[in-house]
C-alpha positions as CSV (number, residue, x, y, z in Angstrom):
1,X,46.5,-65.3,21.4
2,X,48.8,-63.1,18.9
3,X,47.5,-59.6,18.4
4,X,46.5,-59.4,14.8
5,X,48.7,-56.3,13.0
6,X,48.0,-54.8,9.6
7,X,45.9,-51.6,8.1
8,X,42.1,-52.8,7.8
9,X,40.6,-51.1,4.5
10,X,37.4,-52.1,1.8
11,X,38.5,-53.8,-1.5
12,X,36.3,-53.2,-4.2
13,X,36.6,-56.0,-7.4
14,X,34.1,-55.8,-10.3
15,X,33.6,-58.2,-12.8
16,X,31.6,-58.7,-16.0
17,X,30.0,-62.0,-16.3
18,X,27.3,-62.8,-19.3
19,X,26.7,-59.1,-19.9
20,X,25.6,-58.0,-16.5
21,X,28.2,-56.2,-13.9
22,X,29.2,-58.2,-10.3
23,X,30.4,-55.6,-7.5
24,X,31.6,-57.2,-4.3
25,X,32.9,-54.8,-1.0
26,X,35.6,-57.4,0.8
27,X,36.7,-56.3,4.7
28,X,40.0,-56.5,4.2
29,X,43.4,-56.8,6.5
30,X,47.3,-56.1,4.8
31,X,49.9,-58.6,6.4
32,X,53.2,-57.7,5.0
33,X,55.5,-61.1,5.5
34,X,59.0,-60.3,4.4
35,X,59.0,-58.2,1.1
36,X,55.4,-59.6,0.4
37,X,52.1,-58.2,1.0
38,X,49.4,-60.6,1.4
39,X,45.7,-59.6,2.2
40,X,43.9,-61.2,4.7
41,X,40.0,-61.4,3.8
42,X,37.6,-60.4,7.1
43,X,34.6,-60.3,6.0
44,X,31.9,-59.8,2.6
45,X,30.3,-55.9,2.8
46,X,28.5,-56.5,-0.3
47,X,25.1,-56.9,1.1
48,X,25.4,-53.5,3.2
49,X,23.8,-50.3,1.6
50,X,26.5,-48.6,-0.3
51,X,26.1,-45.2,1.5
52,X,27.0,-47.2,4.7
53,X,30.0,-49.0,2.7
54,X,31.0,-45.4,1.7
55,X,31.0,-45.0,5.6
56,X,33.3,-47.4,6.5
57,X,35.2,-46.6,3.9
58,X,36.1,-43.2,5.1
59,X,35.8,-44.4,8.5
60,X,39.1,-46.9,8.3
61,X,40.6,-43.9,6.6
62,X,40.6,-41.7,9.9
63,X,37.6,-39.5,9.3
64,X,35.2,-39.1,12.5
65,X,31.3,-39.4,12.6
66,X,28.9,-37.9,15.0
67,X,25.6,-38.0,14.9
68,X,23.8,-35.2,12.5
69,X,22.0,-33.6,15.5
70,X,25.9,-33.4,17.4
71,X,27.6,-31.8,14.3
72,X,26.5,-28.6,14.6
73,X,24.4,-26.5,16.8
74,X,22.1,-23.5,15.5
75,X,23.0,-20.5,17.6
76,X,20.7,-18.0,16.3
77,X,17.3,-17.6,13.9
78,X,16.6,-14.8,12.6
79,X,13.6,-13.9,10.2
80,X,15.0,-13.4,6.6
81,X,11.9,-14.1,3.2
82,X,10.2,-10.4,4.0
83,X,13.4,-8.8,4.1
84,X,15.2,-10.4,1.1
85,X,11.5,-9.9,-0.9
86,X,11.4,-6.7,-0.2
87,X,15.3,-5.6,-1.3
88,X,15.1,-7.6,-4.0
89,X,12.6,-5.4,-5.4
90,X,13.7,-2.2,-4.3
91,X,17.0,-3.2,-6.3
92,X,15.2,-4.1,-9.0
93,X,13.5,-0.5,-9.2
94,X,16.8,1.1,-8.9
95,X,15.5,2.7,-5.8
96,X,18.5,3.3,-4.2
97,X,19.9,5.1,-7.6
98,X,16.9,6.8,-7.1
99,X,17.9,8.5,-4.0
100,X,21.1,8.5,-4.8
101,X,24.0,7.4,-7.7
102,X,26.7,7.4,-5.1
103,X,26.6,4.3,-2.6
104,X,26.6,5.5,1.2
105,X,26.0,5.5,4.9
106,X,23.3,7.7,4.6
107,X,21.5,6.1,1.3
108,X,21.7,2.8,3.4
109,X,20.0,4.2,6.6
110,X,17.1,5.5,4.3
111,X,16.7,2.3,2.4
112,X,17.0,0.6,5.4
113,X,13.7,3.4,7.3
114,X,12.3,2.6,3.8
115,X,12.0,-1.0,4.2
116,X,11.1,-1.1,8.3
117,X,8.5,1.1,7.2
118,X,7.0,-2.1,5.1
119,X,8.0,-4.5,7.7
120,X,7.2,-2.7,10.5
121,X,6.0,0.5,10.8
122,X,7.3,2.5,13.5
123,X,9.2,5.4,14.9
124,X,12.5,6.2,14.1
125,X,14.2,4.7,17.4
126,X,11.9,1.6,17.2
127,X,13.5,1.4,13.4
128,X,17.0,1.1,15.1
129,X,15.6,-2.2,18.0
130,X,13.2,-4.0,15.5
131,X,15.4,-4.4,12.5
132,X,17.9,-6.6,14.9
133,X,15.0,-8.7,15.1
134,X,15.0,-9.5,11.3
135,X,18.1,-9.9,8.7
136,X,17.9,-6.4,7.3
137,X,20.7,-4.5,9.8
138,X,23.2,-7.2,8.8
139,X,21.7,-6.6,5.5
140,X,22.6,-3.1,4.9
141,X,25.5,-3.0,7.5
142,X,23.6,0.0,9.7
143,X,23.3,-2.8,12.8
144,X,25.5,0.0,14.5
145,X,23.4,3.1,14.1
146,X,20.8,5.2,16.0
147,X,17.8,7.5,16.1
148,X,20.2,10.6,15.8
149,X,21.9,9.2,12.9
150,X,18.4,8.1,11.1
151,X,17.6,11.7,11.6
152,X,20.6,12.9,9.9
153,X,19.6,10.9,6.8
154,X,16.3,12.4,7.1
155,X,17.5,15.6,6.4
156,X,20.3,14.6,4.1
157,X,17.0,12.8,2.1
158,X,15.0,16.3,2.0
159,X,17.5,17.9,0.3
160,X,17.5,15.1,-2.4
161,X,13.4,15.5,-2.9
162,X,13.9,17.4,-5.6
163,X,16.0,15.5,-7.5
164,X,14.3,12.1,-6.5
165,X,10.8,13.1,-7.6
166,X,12.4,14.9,-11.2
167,X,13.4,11.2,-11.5
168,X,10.2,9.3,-10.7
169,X,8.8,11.9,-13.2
170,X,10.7,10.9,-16.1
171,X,10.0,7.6,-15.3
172,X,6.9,7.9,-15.3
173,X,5.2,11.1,-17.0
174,X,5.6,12.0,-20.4
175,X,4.2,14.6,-22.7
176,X,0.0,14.4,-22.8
177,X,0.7,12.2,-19.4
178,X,-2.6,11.3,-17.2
179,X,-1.7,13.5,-13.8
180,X,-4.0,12.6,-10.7
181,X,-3.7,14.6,-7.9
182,X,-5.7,14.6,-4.0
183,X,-4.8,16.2,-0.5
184,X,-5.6,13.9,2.9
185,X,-4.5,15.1,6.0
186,X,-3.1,13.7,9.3
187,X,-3.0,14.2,12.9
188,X,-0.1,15.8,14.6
189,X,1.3,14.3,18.3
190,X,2.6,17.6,20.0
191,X,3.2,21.2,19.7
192,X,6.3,22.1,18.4
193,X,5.7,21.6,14.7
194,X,4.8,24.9,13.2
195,X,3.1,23.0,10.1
196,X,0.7,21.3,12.4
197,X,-2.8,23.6,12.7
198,X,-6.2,23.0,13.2
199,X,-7.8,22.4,10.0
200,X,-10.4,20.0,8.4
201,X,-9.4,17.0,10.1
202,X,-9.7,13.5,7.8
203,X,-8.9,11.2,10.7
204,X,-11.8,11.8,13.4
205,X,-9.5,12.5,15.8
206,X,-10.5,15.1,17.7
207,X,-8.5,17.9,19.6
208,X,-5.3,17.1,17.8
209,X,-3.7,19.6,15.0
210,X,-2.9,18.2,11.7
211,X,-0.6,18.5,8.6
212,X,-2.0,18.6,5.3
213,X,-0.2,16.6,2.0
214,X,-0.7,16.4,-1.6
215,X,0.0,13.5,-3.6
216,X,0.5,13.4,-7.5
217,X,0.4,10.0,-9.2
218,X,0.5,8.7,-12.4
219,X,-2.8,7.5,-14.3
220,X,-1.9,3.9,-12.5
221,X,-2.0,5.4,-8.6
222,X,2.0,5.3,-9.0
223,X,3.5,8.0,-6.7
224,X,5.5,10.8,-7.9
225,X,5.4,13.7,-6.0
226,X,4.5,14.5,-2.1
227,X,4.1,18.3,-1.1
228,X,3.4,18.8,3.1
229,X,1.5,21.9,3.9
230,X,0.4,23.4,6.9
231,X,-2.4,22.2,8.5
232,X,-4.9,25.5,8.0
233,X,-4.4,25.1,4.4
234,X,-7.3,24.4,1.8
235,X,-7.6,21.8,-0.6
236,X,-7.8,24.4,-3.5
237,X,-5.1,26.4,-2.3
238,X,-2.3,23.5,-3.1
239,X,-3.3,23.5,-7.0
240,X,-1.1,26.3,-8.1
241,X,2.2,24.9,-6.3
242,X,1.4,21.9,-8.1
243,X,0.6,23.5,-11.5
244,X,4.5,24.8,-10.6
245,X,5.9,21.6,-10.3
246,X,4.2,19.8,-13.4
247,X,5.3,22.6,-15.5
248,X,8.5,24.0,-14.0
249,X,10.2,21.5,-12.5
250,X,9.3,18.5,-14.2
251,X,9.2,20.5,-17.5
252,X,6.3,19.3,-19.2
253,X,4.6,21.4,-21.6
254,X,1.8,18.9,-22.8
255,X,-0.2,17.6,-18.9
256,X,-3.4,16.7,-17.9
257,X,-4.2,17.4,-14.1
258,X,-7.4,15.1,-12.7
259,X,-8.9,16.9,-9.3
260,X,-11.9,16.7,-7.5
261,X,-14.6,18.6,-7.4
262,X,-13.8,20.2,-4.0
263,X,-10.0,21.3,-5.2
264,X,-10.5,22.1,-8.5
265,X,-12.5,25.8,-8.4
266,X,-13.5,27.6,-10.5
267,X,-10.8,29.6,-9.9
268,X,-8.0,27.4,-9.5
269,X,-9.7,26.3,-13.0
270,X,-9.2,29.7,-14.1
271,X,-5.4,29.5,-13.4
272,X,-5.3,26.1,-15.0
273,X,-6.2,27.9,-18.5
274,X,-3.8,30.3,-17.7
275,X,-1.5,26.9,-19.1
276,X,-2.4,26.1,-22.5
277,X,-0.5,23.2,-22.3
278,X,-2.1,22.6,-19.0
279,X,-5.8,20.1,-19.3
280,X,-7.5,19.4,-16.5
281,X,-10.5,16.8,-15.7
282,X,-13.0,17.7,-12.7
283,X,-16.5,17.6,-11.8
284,X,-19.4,20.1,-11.1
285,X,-20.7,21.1,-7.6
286,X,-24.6,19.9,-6.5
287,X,-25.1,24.0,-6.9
288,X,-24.3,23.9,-10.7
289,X,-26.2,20.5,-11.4
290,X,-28.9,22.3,-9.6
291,X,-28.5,25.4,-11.8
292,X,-28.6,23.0,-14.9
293,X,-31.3,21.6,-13.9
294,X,-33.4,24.5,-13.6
295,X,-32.7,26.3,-17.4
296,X,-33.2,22.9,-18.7
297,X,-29.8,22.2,-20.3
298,X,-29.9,19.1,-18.1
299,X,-33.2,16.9,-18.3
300,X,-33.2,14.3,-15.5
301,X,-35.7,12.2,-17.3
302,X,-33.8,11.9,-20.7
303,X,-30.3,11.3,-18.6
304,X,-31.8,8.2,-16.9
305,X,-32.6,6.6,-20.1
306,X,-29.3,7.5,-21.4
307,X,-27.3,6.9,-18.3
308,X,-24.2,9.3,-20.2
309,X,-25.0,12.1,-22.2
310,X,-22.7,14.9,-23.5
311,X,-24.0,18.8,-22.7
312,X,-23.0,22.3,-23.1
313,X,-23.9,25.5,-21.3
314,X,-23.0,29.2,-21.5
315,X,-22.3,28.8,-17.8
316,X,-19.0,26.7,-18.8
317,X,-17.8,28.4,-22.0
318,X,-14.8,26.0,-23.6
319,X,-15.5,23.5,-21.5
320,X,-17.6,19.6,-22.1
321,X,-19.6,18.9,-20.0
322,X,-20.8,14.9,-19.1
323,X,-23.5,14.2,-17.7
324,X,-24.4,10.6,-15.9
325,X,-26.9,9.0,-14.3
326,X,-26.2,5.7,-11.8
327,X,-29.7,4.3,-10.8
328,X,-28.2,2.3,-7.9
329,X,-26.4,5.1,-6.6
330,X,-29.9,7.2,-7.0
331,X,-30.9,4.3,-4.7
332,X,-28.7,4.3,-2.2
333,X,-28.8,8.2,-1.5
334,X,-32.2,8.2,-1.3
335,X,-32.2,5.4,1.3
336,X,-29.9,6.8,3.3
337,X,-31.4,10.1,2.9
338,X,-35.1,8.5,4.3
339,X,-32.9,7.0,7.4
340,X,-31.1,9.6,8.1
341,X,-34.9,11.6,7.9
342,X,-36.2,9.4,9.9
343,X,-33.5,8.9,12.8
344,X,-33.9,12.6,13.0
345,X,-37.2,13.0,13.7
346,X,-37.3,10.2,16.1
347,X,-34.8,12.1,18.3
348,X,-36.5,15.3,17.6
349,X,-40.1,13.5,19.0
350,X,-37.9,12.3,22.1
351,X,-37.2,15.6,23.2
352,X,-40.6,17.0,22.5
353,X,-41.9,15.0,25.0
354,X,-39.2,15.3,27.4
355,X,-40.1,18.9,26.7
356,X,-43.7,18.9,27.4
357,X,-43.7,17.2,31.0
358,X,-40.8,18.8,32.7
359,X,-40.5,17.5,36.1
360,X,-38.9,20.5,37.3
361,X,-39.6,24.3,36.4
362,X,-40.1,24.4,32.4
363,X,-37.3,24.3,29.8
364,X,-36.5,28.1,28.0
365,X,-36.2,28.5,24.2
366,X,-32.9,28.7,24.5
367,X,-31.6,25.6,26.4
368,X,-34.3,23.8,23.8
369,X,-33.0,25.3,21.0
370,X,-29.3,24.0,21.9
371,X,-30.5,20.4,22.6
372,X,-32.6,20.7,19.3
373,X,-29.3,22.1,17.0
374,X,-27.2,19.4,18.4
375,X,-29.7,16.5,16.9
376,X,-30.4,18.2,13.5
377,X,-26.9,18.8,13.0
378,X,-25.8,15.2,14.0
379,X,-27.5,13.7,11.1
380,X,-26.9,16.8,9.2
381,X,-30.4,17.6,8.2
382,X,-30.6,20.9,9.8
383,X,-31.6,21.5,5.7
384,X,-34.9,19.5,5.6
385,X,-36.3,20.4,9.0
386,X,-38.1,24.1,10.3
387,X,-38.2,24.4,14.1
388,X,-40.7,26.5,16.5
389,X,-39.3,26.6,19.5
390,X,-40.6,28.4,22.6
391,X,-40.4,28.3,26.6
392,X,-41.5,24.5,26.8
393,X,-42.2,23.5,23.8
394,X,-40.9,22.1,20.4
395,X,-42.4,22.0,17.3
396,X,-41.1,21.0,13.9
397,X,-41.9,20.4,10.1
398,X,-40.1,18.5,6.9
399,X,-38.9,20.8,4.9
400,X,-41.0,19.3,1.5
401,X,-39.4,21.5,-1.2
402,X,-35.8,20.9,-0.3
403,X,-36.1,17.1,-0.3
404,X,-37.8,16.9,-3.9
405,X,-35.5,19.5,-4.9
406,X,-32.3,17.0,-3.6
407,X,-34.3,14.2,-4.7
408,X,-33.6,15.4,-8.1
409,X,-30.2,15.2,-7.8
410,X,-29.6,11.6,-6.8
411,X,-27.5,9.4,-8.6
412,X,-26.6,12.5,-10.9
413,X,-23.3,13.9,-11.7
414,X,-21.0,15.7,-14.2
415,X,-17.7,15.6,-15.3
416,X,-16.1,18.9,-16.3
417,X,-13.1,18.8,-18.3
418,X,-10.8,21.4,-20.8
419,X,-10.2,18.6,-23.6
420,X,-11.6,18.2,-26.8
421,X,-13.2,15.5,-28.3
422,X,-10.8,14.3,-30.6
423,X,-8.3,13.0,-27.7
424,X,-10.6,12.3,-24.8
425,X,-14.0,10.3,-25.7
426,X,-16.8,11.7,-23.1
427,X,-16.5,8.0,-21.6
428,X,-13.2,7.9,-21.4
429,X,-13.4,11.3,-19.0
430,X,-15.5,10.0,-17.1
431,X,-13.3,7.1,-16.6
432,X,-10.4,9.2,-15.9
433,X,-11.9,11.0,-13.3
434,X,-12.8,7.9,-11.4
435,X,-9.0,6.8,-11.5
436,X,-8.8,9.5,-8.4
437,X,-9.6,6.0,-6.7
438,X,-6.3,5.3,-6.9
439,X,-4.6,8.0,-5.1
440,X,-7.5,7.4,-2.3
441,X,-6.2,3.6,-2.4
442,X,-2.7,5.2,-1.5
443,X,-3.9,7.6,1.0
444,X,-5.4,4.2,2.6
445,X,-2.1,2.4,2.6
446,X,0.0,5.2,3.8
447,X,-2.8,5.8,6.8
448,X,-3.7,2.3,7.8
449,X,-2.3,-0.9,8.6
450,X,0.3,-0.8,5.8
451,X,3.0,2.0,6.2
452,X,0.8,4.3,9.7
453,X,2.4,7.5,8.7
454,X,0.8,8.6,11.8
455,X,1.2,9.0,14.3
456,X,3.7,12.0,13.6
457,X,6.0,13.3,16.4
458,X,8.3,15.1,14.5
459,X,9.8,18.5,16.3
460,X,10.5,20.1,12.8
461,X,8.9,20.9,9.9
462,X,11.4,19.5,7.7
463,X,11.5,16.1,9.7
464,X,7.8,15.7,8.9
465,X,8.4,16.6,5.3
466,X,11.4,13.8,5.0
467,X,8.5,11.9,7.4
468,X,6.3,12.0,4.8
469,X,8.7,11.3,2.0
470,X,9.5,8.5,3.9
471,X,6.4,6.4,3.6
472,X,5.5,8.0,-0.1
473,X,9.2,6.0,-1.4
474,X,8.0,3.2,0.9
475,X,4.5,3.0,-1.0
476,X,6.3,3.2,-4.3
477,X,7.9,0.2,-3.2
478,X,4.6,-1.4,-2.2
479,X,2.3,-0.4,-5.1
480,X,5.0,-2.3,-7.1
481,X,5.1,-5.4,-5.3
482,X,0.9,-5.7,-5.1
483,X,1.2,-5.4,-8.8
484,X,3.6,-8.2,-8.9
485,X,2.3,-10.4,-6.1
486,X,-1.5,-10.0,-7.9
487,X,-2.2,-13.4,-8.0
488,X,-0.8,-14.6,-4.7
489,X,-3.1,-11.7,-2.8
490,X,-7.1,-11.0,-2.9
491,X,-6.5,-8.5,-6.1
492,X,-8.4,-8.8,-9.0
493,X,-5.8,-9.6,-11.8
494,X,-8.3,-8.0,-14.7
495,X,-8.9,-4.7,-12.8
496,X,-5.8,-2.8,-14.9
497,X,-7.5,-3.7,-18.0
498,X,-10.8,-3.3,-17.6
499,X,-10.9,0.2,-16.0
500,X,-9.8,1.0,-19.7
501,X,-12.9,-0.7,-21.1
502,X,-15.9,-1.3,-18.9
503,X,-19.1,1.0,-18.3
504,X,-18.1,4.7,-17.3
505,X,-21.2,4.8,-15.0
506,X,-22.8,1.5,-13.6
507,X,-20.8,0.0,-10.8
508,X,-17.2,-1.4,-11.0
509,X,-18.1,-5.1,-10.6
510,X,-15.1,-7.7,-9.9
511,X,-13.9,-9.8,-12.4
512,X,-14.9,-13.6,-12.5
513,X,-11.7,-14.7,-11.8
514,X,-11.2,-12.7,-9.1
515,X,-14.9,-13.5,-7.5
516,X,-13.7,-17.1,-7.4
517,X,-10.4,-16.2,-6.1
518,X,-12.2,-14.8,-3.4
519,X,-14.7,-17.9,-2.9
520,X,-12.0,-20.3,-3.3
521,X,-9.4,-18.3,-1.1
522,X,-6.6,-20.4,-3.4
523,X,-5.2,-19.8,-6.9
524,X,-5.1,-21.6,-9.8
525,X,-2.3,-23.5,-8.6
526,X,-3.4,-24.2,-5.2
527,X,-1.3,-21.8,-3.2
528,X,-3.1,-20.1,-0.4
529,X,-4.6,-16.4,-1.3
530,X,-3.3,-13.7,1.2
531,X,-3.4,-10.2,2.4
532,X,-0.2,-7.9,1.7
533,X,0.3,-7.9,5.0
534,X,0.1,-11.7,5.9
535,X,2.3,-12.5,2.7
536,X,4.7,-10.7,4.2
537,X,4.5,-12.1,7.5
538,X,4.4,-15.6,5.7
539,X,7.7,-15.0,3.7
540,X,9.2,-14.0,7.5
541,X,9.5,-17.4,8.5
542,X,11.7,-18.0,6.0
543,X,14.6,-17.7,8.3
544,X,18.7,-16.9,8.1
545,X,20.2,-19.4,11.1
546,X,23.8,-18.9,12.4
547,X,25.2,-22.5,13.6
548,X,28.3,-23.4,15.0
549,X,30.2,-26.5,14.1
550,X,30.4,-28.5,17.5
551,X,33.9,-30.9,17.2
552,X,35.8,-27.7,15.7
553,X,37.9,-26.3,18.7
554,X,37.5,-23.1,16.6
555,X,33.5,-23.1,17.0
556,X,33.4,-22.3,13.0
557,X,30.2,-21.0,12.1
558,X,28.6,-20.5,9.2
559,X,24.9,-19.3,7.9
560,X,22.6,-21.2,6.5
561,X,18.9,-20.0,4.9
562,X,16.2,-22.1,4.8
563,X,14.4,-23.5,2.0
564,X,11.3,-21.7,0.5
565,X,8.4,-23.3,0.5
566,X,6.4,-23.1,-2.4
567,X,4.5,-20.4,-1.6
568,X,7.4,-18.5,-0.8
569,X,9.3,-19.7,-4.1
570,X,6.4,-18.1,-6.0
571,X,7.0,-15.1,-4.9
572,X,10.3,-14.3,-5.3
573,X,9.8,-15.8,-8.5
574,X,7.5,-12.7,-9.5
575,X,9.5,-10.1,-8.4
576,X,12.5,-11.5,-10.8
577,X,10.1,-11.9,-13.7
């Protein structure tokens, strides 16, 4: 039989009949006979699906199918959603004008220490393995570098301090500006560092020196300023450096400084109104309540039916003084105060006995005395308890007096503060004050599971400063993306507003929406409700793959991100709003 000859290709006719539109697909084979072409017809395509016609089509036209699996092959995965979130907003903060106006190497590397400090929160050399685990070294083009040159933009980013918190203040203070301020400490790994002393340690950890580091924020918890110290160095004795840099460097005449009671002094207070345009807000010691108290210009009874009362004493010239009341915190010290009581003596009984039948020669004062100081002082109630001790025996009484008289001071407390009446309601001090939350909040970010700014291994002292800097620009990242992500994470959505309007004194209570937030453990909208952390991990698998096209002898490749879920569409969708 003949070999049939001719180019095999789809015809395509449409025609209109009564209105409606006939398509037919023909199999078709071109016989050229002389100078004429005829077309041989092979077979009817029109019942196939057209995507399969579209096929053959391209098909008889020398293109080559393999199957999708075959086509190309996915050489690498790499996790991409956390680190595109998390540039995406620090571009959208201008942080990196922030550290610098110039584009660079180094301003790179410290964008890139400032995001591994979100993602994953290690030391320096760990920085330079973990981010070729995730997109960010391809990123920021630093896949190349290493510890010694992270350290060089350490010390290139100390310089810049200066200049980079002038800029956060601008942004963020202005004249009459809310200023909170608080000091936390952390333990120091080794021996070298000269700023690392023993001091009052914050982190229980025992044996180890520490650093000491003050924060100032705006009235929101915002970061502005970090100032390391040496470990040995009290809380009050950091005020007047940063009286200096409210007033000096960031240049603001017009400032009002919130402290704690244990910082702000009387006589860092005293070189506060050295400032006129300097206010402060504070609170009063248990000694001063106490001394209130006693002359009668506080009256316990008439405070707890008014809960917040305005008062004045010669002891405070020029300054208000507000008095509150908080029945359930009255409650809660004075349980705690009857446990602690009672643990106490339950110890104290244990030994007595142990004391009176010695099975060996009998006990001296002394040795008793030691074991005795070492329960009292546990529980800290050395205060409330008289001991007679002598050569085998131990004897003790409840100090009456003292209780009542610290009895009288539960749930009781008073806000101090320079400014009048006319620009800060009594309420609204009081509320003010309690905003020192918010840089406690930060302290718990920068020390826990969220940015571990310890341990610190640093040699230098100015490697733990740019340490520290460190993780303060990574929290200024990270208080601006909880505020965005609010209603993907277990925040309560209501909380900015209502610290603005709700009781000064009774306890902060969560908003409804965010109690059913919490019940529901979805939003509105369905989505799942996460941690910061477990967003972040959640966005992570969101993934950059690098695949290789397998019938190209030049093994193209080519990158490819996955699609977000919704979950992960959401939010990226609030960090652009």
């Amino acid at each position: 039989m003949p070999a049939r000859r001719g180019a095999v290709h789809v015809a395509t006719t449409r025609r209109v009949y009564k209105g409606k539109t006939y398509v037919t697909h023909l199999l078709r084979r071109s016989i050229r006979k002389g100078k004429t072409v005829t077309h041989e017809t092979l077979g009817n395509l029109s019942h196939l699906p057209d995507h399969l016609i579209d096929i053959i089509k391209r098909s008889l036209k020398g293109e080559t199918f393999v199957p999708a699996a075959e086509a190309f092959r996915t050489t690498r995965s790499l996790p991409h959603g956390h680190v595109d979130a998390i540039l995406m907003m620090i571009r959208k903060l201008g942080v990196e004008e922030l550290i610098a106006s110039e584009p660079s190497r180094r301003r790179n590397l410290v964008i890139a220490m400032i995001t591994e400090r979100l993602l994953f929160p290690s030391s320096k050399l760990a920085h330079t393995r973990h981010w070729h685990s995730t997109t960010l070294a391809e990123e920021l083009d630093v896949a190349d570098a290493n510890e010694d040159h992270l350290y060089d933009a350490m010390d290139w980013l100390l310089k810049r301090q200066g200049a980079i918190e002038k800029k956060l203040a601008r942004r963020h203070l202005g004249e009459g500006a809310l200023v909170l301020y608080d000091v936390t400490s952390s333990y120091y790994e080794g021996k070298t560092c000269p700023l690392a002393r023993f001091g009052h340690d914050r982190d229980g950890k025992t044996g180890c020196p520490i650093i000491v580091y003050g924060t100032l924020t705006d009235a929101d918890g915002r970061p502005v300023a970090v100032q390391v110290y040496p470990g040995n160095t009290g809380d009050p004795k950091t005020v007047p450096h940063q009286v200096e840099t409210l007033t000096k460097r960031f240049g603001l005449s017009r400032v009002v400084l919130v402290g704690d009671r244990g910082m702000l002094t009387q006589t860092q207070i005293d070189v506060l109104k050295k400032h006129p345009g300097l206010g402060w807000i504070s609170a009063l010691r248990s000694g001063a309540i106490r001394r209130l108290l006693a002359v009668g210009h506080l009256i316990r009874k008439d405070l707890e039916v008014e809960r917040l009362a305005e008062i004045t004493s010669p002891e405070f010239p020029g300054e208000r003084l507000v008095a509150c009341y908080n029945p359930q915190l009255a409650d809660q010290r004075r349980h705690k105060r009857q446990e602690l009581l009672a643990a106490t003596q339950a110890e104290l009984e244990e030994l007595a006995l142990s004391v009176a039948r010695p099975r060996g020669p009998r006990e001296a004062a002394a040795e008793i005395g030691v074991r005795a100081g070492k329960i009292i002082n546990h529980y800290k109630m050395s205060k409330h308890f008289t001991l007679t001790i002598h050569d085998g025996s131990l004897a003790w009484a409840r100090k009456g007096d003292a209780i009542q008289k610290e009895e009288l001071l539960d749930g009781i407390y008073v806000i101090r503060t320079s400014e009048p009446a006319e620009r800060l309601k009594a309420a609204d001090g009081v509320r003010s004050y309690k905003r020192l939350a918010l840089v406690e909040q930060a302290f718990r970010c920068l020390k826990g599971i969220d940015l571990l700014v310890r341990p610190i291994h640093h040699r230098t002292a100015d490697r733990v400063r740019a340490h520290i800097l460190l993780c303060l620009l990574a929290y200024y990242v990270e208080w601006h993306l909880r505020q965005v992500w609010e209603p993907l994470l277990f925040e309560d959505e209501e909380l900015a507003v209502d610290r603005n309007r709700r009781d000064p004194v009774a306890p902060a209570r969560a908003s409804e929406s965010a109690r059913l937030k919490k019940k529901t453990r979805e939003t509105p909208g369905g989505l799942p409700v996460h941690s910061f952390r477990t967003l972040l991990a959640h966005l992570a698998t969101r993934t950059r793959n690098t695949n290789v096209v397998t019938g190209d002898p030049k093994q193209t490749k080519f990158r490819q991100v996955t699609d977000a879920d919704a979950l992960q569409a959401e939010a990226l969708r609030l960090i652009r709003m």
